[in-house]
N, C-alpha and C positions, 0 to 999 in steps of 0.2 A: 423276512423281517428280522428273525435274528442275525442272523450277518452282518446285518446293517445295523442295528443296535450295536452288535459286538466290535463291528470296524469304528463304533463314532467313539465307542467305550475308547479300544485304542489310542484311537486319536489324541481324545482328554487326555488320556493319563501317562501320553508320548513313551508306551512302549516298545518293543523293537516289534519288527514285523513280523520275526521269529515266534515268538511268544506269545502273538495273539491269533496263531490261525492254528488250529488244531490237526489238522493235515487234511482234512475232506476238501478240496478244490482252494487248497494253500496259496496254488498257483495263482488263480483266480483272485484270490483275496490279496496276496502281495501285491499284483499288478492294480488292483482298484486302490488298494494304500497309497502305491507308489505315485499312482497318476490324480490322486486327492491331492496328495502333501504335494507337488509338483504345482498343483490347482492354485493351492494356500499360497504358496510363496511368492508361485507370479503375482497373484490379486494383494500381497502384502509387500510385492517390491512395487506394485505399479502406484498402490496407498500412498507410500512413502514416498515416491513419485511429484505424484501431486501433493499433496501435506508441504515438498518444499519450495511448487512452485508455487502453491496458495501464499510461502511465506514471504517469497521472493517477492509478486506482487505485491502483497500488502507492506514492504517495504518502498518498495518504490512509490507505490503511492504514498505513504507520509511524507517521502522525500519532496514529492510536487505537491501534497498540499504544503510543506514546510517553507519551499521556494515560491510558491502562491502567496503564502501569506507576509513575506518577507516584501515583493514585489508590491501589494499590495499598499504597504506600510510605506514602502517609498514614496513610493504615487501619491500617496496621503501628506508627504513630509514637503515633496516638493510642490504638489498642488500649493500648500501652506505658504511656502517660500515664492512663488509664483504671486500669489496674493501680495506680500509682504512687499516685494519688488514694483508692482503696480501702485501700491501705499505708496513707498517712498518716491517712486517717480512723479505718483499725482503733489506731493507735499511740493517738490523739488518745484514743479510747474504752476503750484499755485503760490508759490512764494518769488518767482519770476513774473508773473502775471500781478502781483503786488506792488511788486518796486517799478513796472512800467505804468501801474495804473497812479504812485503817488506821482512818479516825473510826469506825467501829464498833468495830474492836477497842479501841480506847483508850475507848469507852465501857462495853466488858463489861468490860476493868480496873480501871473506877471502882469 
């Protein structure tokens, strides 16, 4: 148990491997150092890993909600303009339906 107290002691306070094993199974203690810190690094490279592809993602996804919502607004502008175009065609054709319905009546006047 102290060993292992004294190797986490190490740890923290990132001294050399030298300096923290007193010589009673040095060996022992270097090689459990070595293969910790070796431990730490993969699990702090593979962190940093993910951390960039969590960041990559949530990049990308703002991109398509940004393009969503962009898409979206179209669709809203020209639905509008689709309306608009059906407006003015109905005006167009009730103002044709107009001037055929006075020449008739000005022809049952006759």
């Amino acid at each position: 148990m102290k060993n292992k107290s004294k190797l986490k002691h190490c740890l923290k306070n990132s001294k050399t491997l030298k300096t923290c094993t007193d010589g009673e199974d040095s060996k022992e203690q270097i090689l459990r150092l070595t293969n910790s810190s070796k431990k730490i690094q993969n699990l702090q490279k593979r962190l940093i890993a993910k951390t960039e592809e969590v960041v990559e993602k949530e990049l990308r996804l703002n991109e398509k909600e940004k393009m969503y919502k962009e898409l979206k607004n179209n669709i809203v502008k020209r639905s509008g303009d689709i309306d608009v175009q059906k407006v003015n065609t109905m005006q167009a054709t009730l103002h044709e339906k107009n001037k055929q319905l006075k020449s008739m009546a000005s022809e049952i006047n006759m």
